[in-house]
PDB file of N, H, CA, C and O in Angstrom:
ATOM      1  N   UNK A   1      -3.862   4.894 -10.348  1.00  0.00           N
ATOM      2  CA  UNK A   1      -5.285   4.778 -10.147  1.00  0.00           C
ATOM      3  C   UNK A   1      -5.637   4.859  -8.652  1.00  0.00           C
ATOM      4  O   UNK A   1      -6.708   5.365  -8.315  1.00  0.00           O
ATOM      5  N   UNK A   2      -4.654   4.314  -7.624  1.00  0.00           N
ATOM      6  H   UNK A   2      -3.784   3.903  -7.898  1.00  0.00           H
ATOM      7  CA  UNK A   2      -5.231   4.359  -6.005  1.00  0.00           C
ATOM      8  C   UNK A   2      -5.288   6.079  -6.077  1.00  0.00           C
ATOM      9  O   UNK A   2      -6.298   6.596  -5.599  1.00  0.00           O
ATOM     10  N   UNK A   3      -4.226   6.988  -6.665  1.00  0.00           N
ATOM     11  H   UNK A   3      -3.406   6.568  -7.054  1.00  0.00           H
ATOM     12  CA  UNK A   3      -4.618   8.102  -5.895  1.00  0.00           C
ATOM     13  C   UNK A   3      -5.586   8.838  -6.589  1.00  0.00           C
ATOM     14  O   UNK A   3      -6.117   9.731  -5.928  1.00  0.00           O
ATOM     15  N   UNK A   4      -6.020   8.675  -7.951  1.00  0.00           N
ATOM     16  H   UNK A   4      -5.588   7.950  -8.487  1.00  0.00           H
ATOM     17  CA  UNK A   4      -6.817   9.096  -8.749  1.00  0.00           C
ATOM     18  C   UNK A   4      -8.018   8.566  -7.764  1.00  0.00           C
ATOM     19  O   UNK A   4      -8.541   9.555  -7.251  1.00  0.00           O
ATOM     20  N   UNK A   5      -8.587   7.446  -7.355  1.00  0.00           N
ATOM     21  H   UNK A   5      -8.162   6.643  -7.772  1.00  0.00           H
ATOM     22  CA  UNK A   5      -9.558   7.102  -6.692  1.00  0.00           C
ATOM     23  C   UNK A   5      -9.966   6.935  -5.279  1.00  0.00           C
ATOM     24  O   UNK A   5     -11.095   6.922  -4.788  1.00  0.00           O
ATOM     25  N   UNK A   6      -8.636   6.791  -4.656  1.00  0.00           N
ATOM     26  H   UNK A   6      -7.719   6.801  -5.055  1.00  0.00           H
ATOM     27  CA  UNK A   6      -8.934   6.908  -3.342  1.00  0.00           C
ATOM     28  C   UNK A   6      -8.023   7.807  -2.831  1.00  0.00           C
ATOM     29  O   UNK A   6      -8.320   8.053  -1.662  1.00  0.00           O
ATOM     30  N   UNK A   7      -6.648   8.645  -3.342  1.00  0.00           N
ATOM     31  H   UNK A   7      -6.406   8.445  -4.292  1.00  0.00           H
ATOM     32  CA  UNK A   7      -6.153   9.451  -2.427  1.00  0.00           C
ATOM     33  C   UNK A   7      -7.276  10.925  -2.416  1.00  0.00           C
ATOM     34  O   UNK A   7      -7.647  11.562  -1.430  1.00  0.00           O
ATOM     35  N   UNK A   8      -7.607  11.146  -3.824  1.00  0.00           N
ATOM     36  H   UNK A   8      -7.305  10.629  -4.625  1.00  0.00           H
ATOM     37  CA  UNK A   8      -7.711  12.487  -4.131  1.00  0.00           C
ATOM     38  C   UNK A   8      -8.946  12.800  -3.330  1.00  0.00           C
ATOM     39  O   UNK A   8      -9.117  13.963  -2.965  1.00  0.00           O
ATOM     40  N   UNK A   9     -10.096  11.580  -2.930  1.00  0.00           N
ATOM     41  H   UNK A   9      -9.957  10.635  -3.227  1.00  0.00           H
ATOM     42  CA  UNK A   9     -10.880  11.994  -2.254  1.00  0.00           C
ATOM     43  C   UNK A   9     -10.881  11.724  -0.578  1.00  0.00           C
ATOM     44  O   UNK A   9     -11.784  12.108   0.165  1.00  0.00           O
ATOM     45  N   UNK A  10      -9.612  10.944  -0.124  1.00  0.00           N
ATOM     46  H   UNK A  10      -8.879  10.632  -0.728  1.00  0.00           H
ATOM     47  CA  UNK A  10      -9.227  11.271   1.341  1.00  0.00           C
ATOM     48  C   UNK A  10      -9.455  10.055   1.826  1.00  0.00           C
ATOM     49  O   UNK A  10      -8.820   9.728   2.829  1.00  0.00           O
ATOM     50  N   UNK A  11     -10.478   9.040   1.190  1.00  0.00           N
ATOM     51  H   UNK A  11     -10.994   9.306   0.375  1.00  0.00           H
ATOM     52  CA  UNK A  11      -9.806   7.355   1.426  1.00  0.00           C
ATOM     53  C   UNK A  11      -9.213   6.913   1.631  1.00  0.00           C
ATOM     54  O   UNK A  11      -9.476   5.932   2.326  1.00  0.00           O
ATOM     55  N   UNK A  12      -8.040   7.128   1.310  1.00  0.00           N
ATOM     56  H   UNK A  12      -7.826   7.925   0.745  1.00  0.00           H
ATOM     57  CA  UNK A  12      -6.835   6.720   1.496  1.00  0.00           C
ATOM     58  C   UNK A  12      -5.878   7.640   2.071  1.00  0.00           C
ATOM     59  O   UNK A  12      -5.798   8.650   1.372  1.00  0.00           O
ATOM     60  N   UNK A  13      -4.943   7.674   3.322  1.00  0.00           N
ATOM     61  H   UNK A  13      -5.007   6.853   3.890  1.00  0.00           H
ATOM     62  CA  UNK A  13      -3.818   9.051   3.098  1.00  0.00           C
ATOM     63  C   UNK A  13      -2.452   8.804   2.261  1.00  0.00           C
ATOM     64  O   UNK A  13      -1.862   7.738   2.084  1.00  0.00           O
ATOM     65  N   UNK A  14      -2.148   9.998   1.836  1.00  0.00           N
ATOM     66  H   UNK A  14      -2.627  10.864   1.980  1.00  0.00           H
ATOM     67  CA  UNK A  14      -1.251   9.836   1.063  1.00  0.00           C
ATOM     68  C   UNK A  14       0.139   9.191   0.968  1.00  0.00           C
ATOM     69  O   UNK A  14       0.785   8.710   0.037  1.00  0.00           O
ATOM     70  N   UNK A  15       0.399   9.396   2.546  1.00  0.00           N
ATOM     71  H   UNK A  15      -0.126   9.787   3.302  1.00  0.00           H
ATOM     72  CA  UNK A  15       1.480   8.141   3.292  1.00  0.00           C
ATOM     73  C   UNK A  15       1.277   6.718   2.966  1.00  0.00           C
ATOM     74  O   UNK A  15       2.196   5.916   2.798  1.00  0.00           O
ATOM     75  N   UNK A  16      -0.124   6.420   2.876  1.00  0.00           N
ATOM     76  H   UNK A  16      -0.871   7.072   3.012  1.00  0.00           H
ATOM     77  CA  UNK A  16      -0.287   4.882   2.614  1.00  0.00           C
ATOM     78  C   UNK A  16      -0.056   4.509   1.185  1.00  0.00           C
ATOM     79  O   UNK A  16       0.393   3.444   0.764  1.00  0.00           O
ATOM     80  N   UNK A  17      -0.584   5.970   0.244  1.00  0.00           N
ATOM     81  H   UNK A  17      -0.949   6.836   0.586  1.00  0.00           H
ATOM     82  CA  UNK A  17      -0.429   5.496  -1.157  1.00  0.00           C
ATOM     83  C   UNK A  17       1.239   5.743  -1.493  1.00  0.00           C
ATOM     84  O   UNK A  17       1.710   5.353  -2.562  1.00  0.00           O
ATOM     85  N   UNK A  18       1.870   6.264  -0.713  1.00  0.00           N
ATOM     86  H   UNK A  18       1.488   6.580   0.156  1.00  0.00           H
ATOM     87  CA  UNK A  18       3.214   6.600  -0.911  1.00  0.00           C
ATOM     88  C   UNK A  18       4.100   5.335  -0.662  1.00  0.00           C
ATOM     89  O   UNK A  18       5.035   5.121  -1.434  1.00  0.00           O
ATOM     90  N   UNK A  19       3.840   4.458   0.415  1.00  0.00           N
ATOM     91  H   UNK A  19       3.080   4.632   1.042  1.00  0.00           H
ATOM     92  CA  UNK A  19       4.036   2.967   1.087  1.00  0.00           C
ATOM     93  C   UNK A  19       3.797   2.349  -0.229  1.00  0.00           C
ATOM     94  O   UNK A  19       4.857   2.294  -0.853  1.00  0.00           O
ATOM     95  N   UNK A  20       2.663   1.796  -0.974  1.00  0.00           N
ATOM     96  H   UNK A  20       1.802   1.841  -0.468  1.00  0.00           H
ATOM     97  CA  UNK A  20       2.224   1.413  -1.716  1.00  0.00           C
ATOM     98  C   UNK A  20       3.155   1.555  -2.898  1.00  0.00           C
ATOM     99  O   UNK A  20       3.888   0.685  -3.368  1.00  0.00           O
ATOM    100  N   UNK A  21       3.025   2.594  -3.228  1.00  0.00           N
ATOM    101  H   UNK A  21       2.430   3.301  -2.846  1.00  0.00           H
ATOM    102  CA  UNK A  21       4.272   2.874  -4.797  1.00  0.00           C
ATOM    103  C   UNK A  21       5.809   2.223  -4.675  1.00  0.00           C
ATOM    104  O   UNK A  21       6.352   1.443  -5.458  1.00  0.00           O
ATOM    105  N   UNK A  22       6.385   2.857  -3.311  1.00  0.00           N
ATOM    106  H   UNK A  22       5.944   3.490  -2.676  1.00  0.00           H
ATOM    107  CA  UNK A  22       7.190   1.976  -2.869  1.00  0.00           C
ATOM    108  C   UNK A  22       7.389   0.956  -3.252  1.00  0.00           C
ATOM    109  O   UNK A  22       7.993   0.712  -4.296  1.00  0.00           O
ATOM    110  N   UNK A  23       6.928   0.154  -2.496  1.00  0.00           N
ATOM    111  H   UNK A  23       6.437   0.352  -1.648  1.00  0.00           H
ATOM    112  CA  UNK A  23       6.411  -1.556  -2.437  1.00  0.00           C
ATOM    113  C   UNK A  23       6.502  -1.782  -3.661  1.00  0.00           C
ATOM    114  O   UNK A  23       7.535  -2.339  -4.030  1.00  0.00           O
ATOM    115  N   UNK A  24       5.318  -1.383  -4.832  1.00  0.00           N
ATOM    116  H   UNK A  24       4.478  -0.931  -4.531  1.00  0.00           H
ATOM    117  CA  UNK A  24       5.178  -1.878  -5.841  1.00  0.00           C
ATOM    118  C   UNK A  24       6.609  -1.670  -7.006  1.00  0.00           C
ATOM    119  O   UNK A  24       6.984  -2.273  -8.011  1.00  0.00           O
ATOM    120  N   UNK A  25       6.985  -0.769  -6.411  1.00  0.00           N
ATOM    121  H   UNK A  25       6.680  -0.280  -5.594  1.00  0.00           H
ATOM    122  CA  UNK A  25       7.958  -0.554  -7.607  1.00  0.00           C
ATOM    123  C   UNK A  25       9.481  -1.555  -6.966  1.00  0.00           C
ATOM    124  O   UNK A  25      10.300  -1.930  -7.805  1.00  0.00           O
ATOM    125  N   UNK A  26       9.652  -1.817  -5.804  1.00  0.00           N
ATOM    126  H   UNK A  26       8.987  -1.512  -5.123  1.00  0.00           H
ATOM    127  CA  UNK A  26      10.322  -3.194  -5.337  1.00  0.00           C
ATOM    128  C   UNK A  26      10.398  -4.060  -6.139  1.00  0.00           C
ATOM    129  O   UNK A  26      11.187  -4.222  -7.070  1.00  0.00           O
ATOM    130  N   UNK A  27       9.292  -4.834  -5.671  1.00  0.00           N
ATOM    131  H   UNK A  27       8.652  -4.702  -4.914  1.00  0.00           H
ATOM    132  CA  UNK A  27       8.273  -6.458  -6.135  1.00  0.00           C
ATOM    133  C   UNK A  27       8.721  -6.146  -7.584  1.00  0.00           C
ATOM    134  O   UNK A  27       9.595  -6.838  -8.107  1.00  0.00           O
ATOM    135  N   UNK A  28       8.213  -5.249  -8.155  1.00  0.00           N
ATOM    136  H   UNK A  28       7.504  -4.687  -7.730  1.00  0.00           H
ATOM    137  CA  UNK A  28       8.693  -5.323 -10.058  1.00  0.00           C
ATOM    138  C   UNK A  28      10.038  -5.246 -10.177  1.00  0.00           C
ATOM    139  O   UNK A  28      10.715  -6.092 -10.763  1.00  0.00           O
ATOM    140  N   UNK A  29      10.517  -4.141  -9.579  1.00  0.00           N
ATOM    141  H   UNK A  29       9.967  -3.454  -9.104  1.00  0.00           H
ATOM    142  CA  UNK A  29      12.140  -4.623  -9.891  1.00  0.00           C
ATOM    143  C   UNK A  29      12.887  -5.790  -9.544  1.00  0.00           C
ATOM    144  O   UNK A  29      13.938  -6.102 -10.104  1.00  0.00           O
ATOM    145  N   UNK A  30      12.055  -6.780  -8.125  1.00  0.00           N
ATOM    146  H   UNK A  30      11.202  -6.526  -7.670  1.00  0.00           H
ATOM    147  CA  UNK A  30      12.751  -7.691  -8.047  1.00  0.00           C
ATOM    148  C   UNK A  30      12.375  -8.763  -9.306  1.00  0.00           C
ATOM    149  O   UNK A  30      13.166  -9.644  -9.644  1.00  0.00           O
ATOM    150  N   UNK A  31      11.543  -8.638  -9.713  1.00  0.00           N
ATOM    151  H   UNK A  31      10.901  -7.922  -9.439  1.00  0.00           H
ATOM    152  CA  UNK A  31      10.781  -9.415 -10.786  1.00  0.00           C
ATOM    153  C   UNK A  31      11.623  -9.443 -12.158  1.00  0.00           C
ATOM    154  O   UNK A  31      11.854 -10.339 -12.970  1.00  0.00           O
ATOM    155  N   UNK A  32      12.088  -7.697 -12.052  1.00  0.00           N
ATOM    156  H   UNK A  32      11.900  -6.970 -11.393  1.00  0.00           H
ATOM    157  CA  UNK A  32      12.242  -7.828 -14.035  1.00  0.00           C
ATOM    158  C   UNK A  32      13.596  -7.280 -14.056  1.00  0.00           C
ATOM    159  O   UNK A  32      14.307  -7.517 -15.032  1.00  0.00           O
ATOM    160  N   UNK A  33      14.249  -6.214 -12.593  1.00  0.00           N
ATOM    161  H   UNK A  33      13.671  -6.021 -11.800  1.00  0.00           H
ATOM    162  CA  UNK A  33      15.620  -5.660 -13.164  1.00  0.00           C
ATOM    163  C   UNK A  33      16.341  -6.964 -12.766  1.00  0.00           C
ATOM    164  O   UNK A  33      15.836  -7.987 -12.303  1.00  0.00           O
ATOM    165  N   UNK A  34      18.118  -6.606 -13.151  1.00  0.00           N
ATOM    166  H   UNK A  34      18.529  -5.775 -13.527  1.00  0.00           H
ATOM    167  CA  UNK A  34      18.935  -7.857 -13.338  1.00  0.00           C
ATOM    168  C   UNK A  34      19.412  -8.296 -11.597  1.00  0.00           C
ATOM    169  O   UNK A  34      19.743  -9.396 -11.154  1.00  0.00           O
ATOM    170  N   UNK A  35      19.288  -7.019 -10.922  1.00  0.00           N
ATOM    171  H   UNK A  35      19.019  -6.126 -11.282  1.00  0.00           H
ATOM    172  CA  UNK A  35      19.923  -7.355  -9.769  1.00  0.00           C
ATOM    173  C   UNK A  35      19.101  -6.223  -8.869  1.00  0.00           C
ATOM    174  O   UNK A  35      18.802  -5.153  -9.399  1.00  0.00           O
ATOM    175  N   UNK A  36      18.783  -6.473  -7.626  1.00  0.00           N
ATOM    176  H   UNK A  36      19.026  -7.343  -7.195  1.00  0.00           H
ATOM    177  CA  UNK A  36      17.769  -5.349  -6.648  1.00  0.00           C
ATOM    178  C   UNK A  36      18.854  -6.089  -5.311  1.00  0.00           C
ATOM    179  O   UNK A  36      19.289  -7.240  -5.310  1.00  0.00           O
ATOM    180  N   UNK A  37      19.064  -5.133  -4.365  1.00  0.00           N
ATOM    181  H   UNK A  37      18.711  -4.198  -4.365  1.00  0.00           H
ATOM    182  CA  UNK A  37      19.495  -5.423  -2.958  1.00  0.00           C
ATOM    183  C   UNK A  37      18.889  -4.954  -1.982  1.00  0.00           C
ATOM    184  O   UNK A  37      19.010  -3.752  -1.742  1.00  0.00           O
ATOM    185  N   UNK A  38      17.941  -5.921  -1.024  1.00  0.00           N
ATOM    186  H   UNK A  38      17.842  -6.897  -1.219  1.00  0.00           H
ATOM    187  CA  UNK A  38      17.426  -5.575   0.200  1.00  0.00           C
ATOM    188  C   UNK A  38      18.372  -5.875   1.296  1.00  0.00           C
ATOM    189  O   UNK A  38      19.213  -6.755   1.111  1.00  0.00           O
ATOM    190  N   UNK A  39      18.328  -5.299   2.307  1.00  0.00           N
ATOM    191  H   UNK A  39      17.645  -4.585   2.457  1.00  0.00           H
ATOM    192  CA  UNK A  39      19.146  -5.629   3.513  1.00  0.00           C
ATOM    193  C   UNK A  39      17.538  -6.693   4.787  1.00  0.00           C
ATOM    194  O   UNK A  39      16.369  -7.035   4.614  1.00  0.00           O
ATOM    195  N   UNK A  40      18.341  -6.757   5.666  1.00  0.00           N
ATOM    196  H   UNK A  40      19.291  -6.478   5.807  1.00  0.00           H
ATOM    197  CA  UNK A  40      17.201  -7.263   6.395  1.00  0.00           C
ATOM    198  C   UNK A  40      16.558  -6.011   7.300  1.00  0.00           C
ATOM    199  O   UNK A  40      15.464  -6.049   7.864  1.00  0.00           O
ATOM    200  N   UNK A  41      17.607  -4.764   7.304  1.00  0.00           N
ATOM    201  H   UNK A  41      18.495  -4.733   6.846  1.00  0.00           H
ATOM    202  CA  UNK A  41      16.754  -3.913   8.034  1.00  0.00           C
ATOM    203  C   UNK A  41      16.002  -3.337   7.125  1.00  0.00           C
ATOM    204  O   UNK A  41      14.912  -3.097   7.646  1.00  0.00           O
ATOM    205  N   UNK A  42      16.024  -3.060   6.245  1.00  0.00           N
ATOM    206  H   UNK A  42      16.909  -3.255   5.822  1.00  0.00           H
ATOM    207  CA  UNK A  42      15.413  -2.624   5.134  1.00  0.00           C
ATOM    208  C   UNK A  42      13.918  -2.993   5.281  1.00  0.00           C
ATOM    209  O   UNK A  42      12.984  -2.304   5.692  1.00  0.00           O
ATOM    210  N   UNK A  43      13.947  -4.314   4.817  1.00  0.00           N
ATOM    211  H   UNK A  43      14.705  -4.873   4.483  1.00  0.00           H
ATOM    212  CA  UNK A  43      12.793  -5.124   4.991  1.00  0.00           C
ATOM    213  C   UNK A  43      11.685  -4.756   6.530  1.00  0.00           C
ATOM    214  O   UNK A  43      10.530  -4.332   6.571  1.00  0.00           O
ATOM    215  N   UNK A  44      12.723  -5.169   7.740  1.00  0.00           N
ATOM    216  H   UNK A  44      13.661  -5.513   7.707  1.00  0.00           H
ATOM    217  CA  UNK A  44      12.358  -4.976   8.747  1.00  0.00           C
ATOM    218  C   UNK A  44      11.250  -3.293   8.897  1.00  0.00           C
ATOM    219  O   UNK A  44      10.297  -2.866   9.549  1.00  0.00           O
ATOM    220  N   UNK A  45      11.695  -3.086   8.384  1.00  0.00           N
ATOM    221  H   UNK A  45      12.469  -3.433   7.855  1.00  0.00           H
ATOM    222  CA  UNK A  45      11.293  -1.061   8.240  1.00  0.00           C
ATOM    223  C   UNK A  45      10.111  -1.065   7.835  1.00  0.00           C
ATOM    224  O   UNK A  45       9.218  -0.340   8.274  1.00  0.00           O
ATOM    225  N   UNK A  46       9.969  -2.180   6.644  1.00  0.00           N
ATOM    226  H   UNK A  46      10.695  -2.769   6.287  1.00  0.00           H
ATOM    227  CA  UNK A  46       8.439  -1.584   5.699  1.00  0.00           C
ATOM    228  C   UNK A  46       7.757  -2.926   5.756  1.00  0.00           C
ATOM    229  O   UNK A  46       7.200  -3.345   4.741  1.00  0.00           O
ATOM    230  N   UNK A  47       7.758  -3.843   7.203  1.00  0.00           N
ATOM    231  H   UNK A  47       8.210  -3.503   8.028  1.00  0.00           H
ATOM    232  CA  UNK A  47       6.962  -4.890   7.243  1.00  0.00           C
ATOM    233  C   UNK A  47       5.151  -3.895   8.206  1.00  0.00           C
ATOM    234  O   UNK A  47       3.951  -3.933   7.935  1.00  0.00           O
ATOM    235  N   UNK A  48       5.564  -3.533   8.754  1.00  0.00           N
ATOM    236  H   UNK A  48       6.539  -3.503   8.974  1.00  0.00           H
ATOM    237  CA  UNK A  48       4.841  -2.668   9.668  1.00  0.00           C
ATOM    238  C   UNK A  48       4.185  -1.242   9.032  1.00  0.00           C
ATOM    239  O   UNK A  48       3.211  -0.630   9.472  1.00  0.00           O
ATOM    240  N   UNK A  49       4.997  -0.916   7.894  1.00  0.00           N
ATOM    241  H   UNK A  49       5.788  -1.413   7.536  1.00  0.00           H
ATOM    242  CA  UNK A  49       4.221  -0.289   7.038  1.00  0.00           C
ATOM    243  C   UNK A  49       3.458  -0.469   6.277  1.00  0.00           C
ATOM    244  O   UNK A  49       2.488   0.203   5.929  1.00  0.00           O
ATOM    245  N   UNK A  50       4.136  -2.133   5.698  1.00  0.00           N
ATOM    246  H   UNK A  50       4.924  -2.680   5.981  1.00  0.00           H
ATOM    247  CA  UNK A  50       2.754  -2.783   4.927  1.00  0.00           C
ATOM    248  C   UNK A  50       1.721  -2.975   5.617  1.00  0.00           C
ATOM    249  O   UNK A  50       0.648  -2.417   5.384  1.00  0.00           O
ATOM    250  N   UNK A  51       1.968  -3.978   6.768  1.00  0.00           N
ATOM    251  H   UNK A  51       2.839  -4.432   6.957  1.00  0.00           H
ATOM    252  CA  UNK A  51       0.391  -3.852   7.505  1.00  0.00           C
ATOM    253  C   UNK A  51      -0.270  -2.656   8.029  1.00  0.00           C
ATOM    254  O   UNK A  51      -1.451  -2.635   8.375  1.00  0.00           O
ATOM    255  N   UNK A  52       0.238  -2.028   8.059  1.00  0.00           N
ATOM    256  H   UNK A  52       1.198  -2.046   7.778  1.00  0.00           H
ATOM    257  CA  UNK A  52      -0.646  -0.584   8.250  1.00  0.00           C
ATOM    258  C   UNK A  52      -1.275  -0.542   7.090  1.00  0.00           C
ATOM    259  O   UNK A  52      -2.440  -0.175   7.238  1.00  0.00           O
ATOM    260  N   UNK A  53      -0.903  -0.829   5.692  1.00  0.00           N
ATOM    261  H   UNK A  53       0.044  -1.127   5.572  1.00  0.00           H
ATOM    262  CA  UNK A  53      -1.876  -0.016   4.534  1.00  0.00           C
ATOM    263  C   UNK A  53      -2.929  -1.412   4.442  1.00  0.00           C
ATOM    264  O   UNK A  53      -4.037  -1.309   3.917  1.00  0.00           O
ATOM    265  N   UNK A  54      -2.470  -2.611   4.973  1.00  0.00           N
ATOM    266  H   UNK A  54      -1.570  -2.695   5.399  1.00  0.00           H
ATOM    267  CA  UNK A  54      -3.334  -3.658   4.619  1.00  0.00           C
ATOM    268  C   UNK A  54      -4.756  -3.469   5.297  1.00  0.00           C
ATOM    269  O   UNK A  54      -5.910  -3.552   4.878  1.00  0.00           O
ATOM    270  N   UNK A  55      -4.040  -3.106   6.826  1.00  0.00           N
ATOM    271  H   UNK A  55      -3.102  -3.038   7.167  1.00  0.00           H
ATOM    272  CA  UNK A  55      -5.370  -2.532   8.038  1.00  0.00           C
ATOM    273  C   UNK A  55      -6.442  -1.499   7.683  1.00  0.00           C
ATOM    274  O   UNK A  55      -7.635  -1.609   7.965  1.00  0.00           O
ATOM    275  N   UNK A  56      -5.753  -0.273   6.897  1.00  0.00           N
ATOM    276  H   UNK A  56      -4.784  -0.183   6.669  1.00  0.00           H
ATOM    277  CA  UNK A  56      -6.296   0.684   6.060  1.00  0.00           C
ATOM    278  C   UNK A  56      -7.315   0.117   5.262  1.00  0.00           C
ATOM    279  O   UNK A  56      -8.526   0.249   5.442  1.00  0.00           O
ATOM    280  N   UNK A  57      -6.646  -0.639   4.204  1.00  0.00           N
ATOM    281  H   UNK A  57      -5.662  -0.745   4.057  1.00  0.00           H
ATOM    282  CA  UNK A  57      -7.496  -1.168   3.121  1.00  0.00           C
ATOM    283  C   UNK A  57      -8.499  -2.235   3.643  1.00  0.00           C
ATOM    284  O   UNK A  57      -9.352  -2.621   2.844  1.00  0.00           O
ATOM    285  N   UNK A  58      -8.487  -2.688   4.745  1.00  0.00           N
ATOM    286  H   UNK A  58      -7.794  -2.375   5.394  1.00  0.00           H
ATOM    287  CA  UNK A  58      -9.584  -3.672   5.416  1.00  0.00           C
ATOM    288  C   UNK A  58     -10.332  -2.450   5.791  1.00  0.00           C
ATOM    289  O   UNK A  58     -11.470  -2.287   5.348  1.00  0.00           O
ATOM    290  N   UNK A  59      -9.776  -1.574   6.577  1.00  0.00           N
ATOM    291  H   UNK A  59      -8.852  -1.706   6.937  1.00  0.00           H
ATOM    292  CA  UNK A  59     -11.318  -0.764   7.042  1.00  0.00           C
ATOM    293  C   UNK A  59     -11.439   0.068   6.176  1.00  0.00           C
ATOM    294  O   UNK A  59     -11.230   1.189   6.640  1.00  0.00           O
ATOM    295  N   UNK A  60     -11.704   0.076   5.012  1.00  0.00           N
ATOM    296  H   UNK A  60     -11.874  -0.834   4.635  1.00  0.00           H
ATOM    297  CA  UNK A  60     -12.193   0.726   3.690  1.00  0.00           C
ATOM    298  C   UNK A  60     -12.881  -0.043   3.219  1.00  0.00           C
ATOM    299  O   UNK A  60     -13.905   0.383   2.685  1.00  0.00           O
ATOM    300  N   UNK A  61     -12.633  -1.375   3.217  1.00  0.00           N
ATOM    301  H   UNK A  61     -11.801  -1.721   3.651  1.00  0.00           H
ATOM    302  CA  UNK A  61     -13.442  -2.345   2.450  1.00  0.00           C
ATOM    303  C   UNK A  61     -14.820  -2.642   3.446  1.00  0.00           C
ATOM    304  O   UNK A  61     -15.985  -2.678   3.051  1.00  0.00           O
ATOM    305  N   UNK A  62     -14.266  -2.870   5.036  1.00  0.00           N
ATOM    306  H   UNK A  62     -13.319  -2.841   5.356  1.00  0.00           H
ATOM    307  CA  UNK A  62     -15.590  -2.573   5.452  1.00  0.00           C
ATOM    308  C   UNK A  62     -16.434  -1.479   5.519  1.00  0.00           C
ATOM    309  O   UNK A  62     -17.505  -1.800   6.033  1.00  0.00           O
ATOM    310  N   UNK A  63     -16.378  -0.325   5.205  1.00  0.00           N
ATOM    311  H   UNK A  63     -15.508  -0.064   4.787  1.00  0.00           H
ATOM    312  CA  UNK A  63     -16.927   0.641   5.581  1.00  0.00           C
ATOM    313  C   UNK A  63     -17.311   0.839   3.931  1.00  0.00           C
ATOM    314  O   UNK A  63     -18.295   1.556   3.752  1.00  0.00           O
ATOM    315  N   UNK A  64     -16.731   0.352   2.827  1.00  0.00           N
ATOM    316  H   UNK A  64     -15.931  -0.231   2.972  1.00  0.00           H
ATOM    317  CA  UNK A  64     -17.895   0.662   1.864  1.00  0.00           C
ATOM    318  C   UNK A  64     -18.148  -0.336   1.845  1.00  0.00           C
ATOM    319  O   UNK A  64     -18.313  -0.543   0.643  1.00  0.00           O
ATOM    320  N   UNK A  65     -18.394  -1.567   2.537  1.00  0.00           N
ATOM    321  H   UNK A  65     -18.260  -1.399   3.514  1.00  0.00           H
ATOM    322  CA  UNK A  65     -19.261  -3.221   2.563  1.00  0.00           C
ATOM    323  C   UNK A  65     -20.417  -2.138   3.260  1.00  0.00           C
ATOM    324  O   UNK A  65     -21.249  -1.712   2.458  1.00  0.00           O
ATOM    325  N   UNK A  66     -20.479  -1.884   4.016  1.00  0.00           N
ATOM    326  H   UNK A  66     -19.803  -2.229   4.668  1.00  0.00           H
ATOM    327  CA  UNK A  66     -21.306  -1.165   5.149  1.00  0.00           C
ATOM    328  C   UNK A  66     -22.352  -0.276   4.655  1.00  0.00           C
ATOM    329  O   UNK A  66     -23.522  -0.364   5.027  1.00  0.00           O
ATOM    330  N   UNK A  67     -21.896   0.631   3.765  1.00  0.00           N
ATOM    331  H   UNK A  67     -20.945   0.702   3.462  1.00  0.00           H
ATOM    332  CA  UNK A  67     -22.726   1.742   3.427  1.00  0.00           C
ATOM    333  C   UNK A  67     -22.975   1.342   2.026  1.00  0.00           C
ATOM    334  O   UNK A  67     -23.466   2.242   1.345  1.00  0.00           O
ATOM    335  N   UNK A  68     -22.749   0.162   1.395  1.00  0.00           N
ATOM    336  H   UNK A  68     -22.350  -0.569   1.949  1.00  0.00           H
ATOM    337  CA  UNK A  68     -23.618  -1.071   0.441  1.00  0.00           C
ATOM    338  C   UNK A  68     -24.665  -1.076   1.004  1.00  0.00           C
ATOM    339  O   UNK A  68     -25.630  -0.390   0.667  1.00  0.00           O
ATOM    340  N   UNK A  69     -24.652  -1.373   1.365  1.00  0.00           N
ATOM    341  H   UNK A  69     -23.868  -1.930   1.639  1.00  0.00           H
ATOM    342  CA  UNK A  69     -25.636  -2.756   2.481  1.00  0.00           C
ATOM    343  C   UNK A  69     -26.798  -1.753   3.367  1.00  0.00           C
ATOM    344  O   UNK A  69     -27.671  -2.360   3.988  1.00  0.00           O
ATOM    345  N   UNK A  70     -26.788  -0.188   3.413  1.00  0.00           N
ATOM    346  H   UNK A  70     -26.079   0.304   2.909  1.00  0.00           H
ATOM    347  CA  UNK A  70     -27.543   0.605   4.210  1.00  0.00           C
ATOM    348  C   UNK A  70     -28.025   1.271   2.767  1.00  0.00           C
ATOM    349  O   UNK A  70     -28.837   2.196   2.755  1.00  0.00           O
TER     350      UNK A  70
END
């Protein structure tokens, strides 16, 4: 649904929704498969990528708070 809604129309870039899938498919495997292995550089790698998509998704949220509101 992010790229159905926000990649396809340029909201989002596709690097961030690519970060994103990533991530998400992690977090579930650490959740539901029997065994997942992160290293610490691993981690280290995609802490700075997450906040990049978080920064993204803040100035998206302001900028359609913004053009709400006009």
């Amino acid at each position: 649904m992010l790229g159905l809604h926000f990649v396809s129309n340029g909201k989002i870039p596709q690097s961030d929704a690519r970060i994103y899938s990533l991530l998400f498919h992690m977090r579930n495997s650490s959740d539901y498969d029997d065994f997942i292995y992160c290293d610490k550089a691993m981690v280290e790698d995609y802490i700075p990528k997450a906040e990049a998509f978080i920064e993204h998704i803040k100035e998206l949220i302001a900028i359609e708070t913004e053009e709400s509101h006009t």
